[in-house]
C-alpha positions as CSV (number, residue, x, y, z in Angstrom):
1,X,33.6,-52.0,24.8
2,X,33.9,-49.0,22.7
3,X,36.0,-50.7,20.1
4,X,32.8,-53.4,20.2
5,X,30.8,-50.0,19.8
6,X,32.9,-49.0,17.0
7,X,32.5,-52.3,14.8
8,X,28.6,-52.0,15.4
9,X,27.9,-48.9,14.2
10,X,30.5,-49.4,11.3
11,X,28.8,-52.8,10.3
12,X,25.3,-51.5,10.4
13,X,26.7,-48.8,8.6
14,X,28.3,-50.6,5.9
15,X,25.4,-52.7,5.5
16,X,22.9,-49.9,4.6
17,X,25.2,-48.3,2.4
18,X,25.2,-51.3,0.3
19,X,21.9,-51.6,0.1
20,X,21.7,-48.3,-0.8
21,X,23.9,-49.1,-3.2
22,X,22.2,-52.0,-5.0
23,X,19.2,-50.0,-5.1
24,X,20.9,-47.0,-7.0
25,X,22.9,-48.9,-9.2
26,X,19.7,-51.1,-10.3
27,X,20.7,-53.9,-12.3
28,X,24.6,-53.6,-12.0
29,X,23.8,-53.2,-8.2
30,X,24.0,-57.4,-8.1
31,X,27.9,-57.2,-7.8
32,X,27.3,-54.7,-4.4
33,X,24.0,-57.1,-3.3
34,X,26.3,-60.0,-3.1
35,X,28.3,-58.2,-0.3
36,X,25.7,-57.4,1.6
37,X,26.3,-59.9,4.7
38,X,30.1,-59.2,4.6
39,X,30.2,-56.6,7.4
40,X,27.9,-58.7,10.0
41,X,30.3,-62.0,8.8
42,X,33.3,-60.7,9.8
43,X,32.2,-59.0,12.7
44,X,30.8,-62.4,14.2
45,X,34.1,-64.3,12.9
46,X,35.8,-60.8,15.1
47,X,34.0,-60.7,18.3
48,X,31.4,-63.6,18.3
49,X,27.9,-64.3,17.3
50,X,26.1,-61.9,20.0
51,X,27.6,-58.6,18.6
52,X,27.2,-59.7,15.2
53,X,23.5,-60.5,16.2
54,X,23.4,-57.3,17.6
55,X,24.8,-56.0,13.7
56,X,22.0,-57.7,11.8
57,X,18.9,-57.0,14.4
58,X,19.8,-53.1,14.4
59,X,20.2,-52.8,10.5
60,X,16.9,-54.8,10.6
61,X,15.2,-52.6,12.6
62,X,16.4,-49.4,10.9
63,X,15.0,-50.8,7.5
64,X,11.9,-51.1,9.0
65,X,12.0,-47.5,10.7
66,X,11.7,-46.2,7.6
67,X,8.4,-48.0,6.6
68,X,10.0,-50.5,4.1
69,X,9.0,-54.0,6.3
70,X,8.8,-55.8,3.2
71,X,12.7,-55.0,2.3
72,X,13.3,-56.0,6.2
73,X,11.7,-59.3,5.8
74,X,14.0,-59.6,2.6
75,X,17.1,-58.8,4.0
76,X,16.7,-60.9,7.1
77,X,15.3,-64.2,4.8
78,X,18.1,-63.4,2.0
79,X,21.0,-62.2,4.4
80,X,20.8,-63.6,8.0
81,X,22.2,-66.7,7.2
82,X,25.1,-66.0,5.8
83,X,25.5,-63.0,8.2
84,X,25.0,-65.1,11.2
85,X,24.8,-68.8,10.8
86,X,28.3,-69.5,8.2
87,X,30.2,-68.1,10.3
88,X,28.7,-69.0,13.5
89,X,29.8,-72.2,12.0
90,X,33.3,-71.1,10.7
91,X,34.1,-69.8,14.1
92,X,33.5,-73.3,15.7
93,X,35.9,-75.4,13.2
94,X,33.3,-76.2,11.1
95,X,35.7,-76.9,7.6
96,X,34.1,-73.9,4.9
97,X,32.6,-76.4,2.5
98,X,30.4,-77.8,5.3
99,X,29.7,-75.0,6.5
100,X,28.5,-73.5,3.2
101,X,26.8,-76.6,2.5
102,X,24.5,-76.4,5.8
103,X,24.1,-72.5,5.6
104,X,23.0,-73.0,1.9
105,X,20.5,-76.1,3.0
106,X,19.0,-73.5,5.9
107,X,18.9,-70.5,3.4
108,X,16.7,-72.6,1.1
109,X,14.7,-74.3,3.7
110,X,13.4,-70.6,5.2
111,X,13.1,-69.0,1.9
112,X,11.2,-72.2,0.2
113,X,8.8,-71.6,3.3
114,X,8.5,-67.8,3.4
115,X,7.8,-68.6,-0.6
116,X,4.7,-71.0,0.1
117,X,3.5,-68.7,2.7
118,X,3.5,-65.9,0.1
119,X,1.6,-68.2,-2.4
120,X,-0.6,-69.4,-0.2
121,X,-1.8,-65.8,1.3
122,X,-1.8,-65.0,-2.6
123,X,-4.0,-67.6,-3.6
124,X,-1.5,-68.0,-6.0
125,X,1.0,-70.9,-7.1
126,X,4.6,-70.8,-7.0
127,X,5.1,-71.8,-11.1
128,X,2.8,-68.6,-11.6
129,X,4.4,-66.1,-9.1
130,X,7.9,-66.5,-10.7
131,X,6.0,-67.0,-14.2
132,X,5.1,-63.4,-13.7
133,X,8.6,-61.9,-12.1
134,X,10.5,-63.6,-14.8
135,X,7.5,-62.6,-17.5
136,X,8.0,-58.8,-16.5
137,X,12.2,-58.7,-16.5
138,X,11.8,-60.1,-19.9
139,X,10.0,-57.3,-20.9
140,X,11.9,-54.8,-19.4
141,X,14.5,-56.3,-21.1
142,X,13.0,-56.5,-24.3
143,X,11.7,-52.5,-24.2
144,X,15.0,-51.6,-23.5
145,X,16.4,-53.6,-26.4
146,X,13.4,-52.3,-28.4
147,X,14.5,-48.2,-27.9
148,X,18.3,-49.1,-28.2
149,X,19.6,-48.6,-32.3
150,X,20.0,-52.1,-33.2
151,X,19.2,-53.4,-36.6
152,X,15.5,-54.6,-37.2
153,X,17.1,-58.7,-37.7
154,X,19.4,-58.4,-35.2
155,X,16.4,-56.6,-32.7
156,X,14.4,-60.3,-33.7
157,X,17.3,-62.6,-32.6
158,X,17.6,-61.0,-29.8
159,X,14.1,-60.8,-28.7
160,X,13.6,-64.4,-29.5
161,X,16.4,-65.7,-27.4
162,X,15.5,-63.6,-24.4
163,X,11.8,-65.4,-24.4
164,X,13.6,-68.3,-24.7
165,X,16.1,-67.9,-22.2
166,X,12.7,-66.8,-20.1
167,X,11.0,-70.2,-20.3
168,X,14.1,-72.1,-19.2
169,X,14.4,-69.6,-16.0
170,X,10.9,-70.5,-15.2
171,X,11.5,-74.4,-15.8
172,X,14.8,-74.0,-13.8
173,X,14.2,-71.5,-11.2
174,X,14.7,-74.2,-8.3
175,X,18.6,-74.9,-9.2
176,X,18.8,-71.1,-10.4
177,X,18.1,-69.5,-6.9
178,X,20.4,-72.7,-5.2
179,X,23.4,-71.8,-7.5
180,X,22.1,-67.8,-6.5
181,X,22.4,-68.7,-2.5
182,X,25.2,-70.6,-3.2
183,X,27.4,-68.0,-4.9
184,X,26.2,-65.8,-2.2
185,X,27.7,-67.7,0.1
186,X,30.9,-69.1,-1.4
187,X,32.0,-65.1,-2.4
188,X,31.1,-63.9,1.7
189,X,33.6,-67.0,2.6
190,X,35.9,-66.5,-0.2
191,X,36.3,-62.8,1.4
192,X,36.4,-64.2,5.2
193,X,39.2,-66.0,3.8
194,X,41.2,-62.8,2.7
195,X,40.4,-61.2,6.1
196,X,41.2,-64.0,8.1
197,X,45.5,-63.1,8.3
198,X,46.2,-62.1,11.9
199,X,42.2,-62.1,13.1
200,X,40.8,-65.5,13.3
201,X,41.5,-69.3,12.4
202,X,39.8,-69.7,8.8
203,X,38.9,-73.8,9.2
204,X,39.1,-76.1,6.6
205,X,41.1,-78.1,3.7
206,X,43.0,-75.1,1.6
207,X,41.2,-74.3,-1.6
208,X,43.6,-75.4,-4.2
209,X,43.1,-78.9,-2.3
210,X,39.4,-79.0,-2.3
211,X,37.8,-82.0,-4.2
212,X,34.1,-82.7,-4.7
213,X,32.7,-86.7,-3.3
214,X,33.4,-88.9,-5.5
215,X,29.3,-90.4,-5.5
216,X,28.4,-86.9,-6.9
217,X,29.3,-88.2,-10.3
218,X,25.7,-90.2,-10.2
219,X,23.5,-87.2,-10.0
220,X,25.6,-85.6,-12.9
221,X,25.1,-88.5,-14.7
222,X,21.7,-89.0,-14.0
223,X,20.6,-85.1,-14.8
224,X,22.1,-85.5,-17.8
225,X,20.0,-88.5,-19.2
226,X,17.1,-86.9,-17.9
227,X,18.1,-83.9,-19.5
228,X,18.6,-84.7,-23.1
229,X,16.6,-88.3,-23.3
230,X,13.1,-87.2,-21.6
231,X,10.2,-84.8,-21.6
232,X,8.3,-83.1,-19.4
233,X,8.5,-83.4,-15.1
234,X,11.5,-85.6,-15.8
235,X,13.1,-83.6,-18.4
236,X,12.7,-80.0,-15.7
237,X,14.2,-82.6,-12.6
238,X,17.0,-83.0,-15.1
239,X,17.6,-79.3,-16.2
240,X,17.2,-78.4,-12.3
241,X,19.8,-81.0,-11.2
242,X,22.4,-80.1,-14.1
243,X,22.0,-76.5,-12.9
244,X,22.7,-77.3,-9.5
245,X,25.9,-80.0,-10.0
246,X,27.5,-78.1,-12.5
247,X,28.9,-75.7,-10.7
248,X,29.9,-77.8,-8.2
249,X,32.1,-79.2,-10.3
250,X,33.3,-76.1,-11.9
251,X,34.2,-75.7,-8.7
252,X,36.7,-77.8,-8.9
253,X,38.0,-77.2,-11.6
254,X,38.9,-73.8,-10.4
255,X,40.5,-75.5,-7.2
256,X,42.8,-77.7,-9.8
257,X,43.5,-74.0,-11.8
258,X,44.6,-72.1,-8.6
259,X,46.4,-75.6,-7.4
260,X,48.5,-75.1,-11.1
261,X,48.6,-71.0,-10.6
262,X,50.8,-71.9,-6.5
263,X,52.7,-74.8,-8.5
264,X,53.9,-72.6,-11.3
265,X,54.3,-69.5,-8.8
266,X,52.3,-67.0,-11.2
267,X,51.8,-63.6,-9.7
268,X,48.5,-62.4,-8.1
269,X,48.1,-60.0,-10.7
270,X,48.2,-62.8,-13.6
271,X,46.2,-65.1,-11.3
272,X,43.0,-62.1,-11.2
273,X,43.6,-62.2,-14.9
274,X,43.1,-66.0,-15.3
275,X,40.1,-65.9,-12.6
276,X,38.6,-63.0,-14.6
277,X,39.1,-64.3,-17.9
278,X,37.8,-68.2,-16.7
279,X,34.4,-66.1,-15.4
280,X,33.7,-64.0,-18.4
281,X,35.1,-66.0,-21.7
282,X,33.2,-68.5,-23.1
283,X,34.1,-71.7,-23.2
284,X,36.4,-71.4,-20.6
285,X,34.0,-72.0,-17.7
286,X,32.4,-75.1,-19.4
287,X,36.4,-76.1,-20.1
288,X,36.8,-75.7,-16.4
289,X,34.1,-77.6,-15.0
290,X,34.9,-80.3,-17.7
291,X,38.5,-80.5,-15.8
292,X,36.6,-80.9,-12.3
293,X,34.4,-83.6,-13.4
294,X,37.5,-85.9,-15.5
295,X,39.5,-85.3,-12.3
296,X,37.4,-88.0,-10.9
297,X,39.5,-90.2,-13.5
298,X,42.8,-88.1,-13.8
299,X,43.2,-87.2,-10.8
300,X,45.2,-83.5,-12.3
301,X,46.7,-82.9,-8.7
302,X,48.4,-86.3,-8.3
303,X,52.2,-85.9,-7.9
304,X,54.0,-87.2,-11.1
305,X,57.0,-89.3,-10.7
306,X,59.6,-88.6,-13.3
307,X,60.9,-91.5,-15.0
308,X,64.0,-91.4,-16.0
């Protein structure tokens, strides 16, 4: 009981100072943001679902001690799930890409719902609510370019690719906020992973293993006709679609990387290298997901018999 006691006060703890966190930091508070349900995960994937409850409810109820019942109904939309429910479903064999894939569908299901409810009390439409929250970070963005000592042609490029890159958030903010929850999700299992040594089963086919359904390959397909061929609602279904199946497939082409990185028996220090490098350097990711989608063909992880 008091080592129970222990991980409660440490995981409501470690949940606040995150949030704490996030807020200070401001924009580069994202990285801290996304490990947010971490300390209620593993404490459910510990000692069960009740105390991990327990974790969630009393960091709930704090937030909203302190007057902020809007940031409460955030955190328990945004962060219960993947708090309670992944690994609630971990715990009971549930392999991890299942069990992201339900925890992701619940995720968007509540916040879709809590987002009508908003509009609808708002007398207000969806396209219009995040028309105006992306409207205002570009603007942000483009006042902080504007004080910044950046040359007047340079200052124009800039500004025109950031309204651009605004009017293809708002035409794709569906498959932007599923790729959101699902990074969310993939990086608080990801991290269940590395705790699991010694503490808990961690269910599921091994990373480096992983492949995506073969009949995935349609939608791809499909998105990208609809993408590049059509206008209008078609032409948005398409962009929506792309944004959500792409990374899926990037996906796997990481798995096929890291299934190469064990073969060759590279260290963990080149491996972070590789990882960080495949994340930040462009093309590398679209090289990557190129690799997960032609594995459907050839099949990179196949055993190759040496002729001789």
């Amino acid at each position: 009981m008091n080592r129970q006691l222990l991980y409660f006060m440490a995981g409501v703890a470690g949940t606040l100072l995150l949030q704490v966190g996030v807020g200070a930091l401001g924009p580069a508070g994202i990285v801290l943001a996304l490990a947010i349900p971490l300390p209620a995960a593993f404490i459910v994937m510990r000692w069960g679902g009740k105390l991990g409850g327990v974790v969630v409810l009393g960091t709930a109820a704090i937030i909203a001690a302190g007057g902020e019942f809007v940031a409460c109904g955030g955190y328990l939309l945004q962060y219960a799930p993947p708090s309670l429910l992944l690994p609630l479903l971990l715990r009971r064999g549930i392999g991890w890409d299942r069990a992201v894939l339900a925890t992701l569908v619940v995720l968007l299901t509540t916040g879709g719902l809590a987002l009508a409810g908003l509009s609808a009390y708002q007398g207000r439409s969806v396209d219009a609510m995040v028309g105006e929250y992306v409207g205002s970070e570009v603007d942000r963005a483009l006042a902080a370019y504007g004080e910044a000592d950046i040359p007047q042609d340079r200052l124009q490029d800039v500004q025109l690719f950031l309204k651009k890159s605004g009017e293809l958030m708002v035409r794709a903010y569906p498959g932007l906020a599923t790729v959101a929850a699902g990074t969310l999700l993939l990086l608080t299992t990801l991290a269940l992973a590395l705790l699991a040594p010694g503490r808990y089963l961690f269910p599921g086919v091994p990373f480096h293993l992983w492949r995506v359904p073969e009949l995935l390959i349609w939608p791809l397909i499909v998105a990208g006709f609809a993408t590049f061929l059509f206008r209008g609602a078609p032409q948005t279904v398409g962009i929506n679609l792309l944004t959500m199946v792409l990374p899926v497939y990037f996906l796997q082409g990481l798995a096929i990387v890291t299934y190469f990185f064990r073969k060759r028996g590279f260290s963990p220090l080149f491996r972070a290298v590789g990882y960080l490098l495949i994340a930040v350097l462009n093309p590398l990711p679209l090289i990557v997901a190129g690799l997960g989608i032609f594995d459907l063909w050839a099949d990179f992880r196949k055993p190759r018999i040496k002729k001789t």
